[in-house]
C-alpha positions in Angstrom: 4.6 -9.1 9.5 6.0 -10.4 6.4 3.0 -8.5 4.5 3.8 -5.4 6.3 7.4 -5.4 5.1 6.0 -6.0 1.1 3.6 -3.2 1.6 6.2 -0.9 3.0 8.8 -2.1 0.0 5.7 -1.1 -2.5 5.1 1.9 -0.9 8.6 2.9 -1.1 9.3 1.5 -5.0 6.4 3.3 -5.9 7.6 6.9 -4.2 11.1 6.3 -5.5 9.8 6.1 -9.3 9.9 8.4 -12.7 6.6 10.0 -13.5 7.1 8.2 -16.6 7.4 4.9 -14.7 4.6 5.3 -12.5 2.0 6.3 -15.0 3.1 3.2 -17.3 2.2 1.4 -13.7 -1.0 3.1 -13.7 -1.7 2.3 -16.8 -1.0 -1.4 -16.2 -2.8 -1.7 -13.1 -5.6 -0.1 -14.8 -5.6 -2.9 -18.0 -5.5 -5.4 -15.0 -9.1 -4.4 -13.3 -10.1 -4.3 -16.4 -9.4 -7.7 -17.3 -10.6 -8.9 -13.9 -13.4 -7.1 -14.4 -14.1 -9.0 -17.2 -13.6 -12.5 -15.6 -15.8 -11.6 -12.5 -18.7 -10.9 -15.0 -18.3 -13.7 -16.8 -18.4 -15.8 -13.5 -21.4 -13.3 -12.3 -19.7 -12.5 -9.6 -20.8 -8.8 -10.1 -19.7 -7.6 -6.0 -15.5 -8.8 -7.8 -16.9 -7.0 -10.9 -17.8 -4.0 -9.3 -14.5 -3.6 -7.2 -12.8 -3.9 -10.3 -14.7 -1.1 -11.9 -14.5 1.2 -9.1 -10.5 0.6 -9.0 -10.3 1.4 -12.4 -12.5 4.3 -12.7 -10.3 5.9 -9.2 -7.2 5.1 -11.9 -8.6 7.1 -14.2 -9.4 10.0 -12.2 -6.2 9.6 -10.7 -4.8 10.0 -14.0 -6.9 13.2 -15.2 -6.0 14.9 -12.1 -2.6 15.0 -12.6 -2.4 16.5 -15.8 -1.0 19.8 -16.0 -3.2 21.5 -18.0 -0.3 24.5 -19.4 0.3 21.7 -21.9 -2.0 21.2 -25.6 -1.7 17.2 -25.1 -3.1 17.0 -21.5 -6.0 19.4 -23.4 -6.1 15.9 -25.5 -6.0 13.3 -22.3 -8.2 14.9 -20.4 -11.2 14.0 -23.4 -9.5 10.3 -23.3 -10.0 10.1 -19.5 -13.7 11.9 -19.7 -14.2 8.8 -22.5 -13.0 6.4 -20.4 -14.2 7.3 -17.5 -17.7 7.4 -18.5 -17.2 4.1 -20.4 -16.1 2.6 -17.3 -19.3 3.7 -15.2 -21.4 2.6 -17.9 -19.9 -1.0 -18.2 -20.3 -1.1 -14.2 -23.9 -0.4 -14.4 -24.3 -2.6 -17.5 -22.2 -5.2 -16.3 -21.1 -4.7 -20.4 -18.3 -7.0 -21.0 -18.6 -5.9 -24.8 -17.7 -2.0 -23.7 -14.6 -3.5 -21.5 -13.4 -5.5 -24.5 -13.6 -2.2 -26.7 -11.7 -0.3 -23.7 -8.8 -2.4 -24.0 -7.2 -1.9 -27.0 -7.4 2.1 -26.4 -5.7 1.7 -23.2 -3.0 -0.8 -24.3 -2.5 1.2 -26.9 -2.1 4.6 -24.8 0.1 2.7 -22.2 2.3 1.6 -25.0 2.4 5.1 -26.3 3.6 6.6 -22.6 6.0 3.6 -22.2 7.6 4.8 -25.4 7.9 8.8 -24.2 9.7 7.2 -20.8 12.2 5.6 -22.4 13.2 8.0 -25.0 12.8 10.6 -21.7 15.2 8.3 -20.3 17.7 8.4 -23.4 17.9 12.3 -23.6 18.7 13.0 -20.2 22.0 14.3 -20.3 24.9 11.7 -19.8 22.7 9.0 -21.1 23.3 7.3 -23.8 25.3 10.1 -25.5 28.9 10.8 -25.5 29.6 14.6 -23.6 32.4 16.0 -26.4 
């Protein structure tokens, strides 16, 4: 029961979030299989490591399909997600820790980048942070 009542809160947190938030949480939970992936192929336990990898790669398509495409940048993400995407199938096949670790960084980097663009969308919502004269 008590794990019924988390998964409904989750559910619900999740629903009740930005876009901006819940593409940052994407983001994370995509660095996350990515680092487990990592640990499970270290261990060899390559069934983990292949969970992992399918998780991440749903992420990722998850992300490229929700790009609206009216927009030059999402033009730009959509070659990331193709990248990673095809990185992340490769490394699952491979069992490549080496492509993983090279992953990383790029995806730190790009969740970084969206956490920024939330919180200045955030700041220049009107009646946030600025004075109304």
């Amino acid at each position: 029961m008590l794990t019924n009542a988390y998964a409904q809160y989750k559910e619900q947190s999740l629903s009740t979030m930005a876009p901006g938030e819940l593409l940052v949480k994407l983001f994370d939970e995509l660095i996350k299989q990515c680092r487990l992936a990592v640990i499970y192929i270290e261990k060899k336990d390559l069934a983990a490591a292949n969970e992992s990898l399918m998780k991440s790669q749903t992420i990722v398509s998850t992300l490229d399909s929700s790009l609206d495409m009216r927009y030059p940048i999402s033009g730009e993400l959509h070659n990331f997600y193709i990248f990673f995407a095809q990185q992340l199938l490769k490394a699952n096949l491979e069992k490549n820790i080496d492509i993983l670790n090279g992953l990383l960084p790029l995806l730190k980097e790009l969740r970084d980048s969206f956490t920024q663009a939330e919180k200045l969308s955030r700041c220049n919502q009107p009646g946030v942070g600025v004075k109304a004269v």
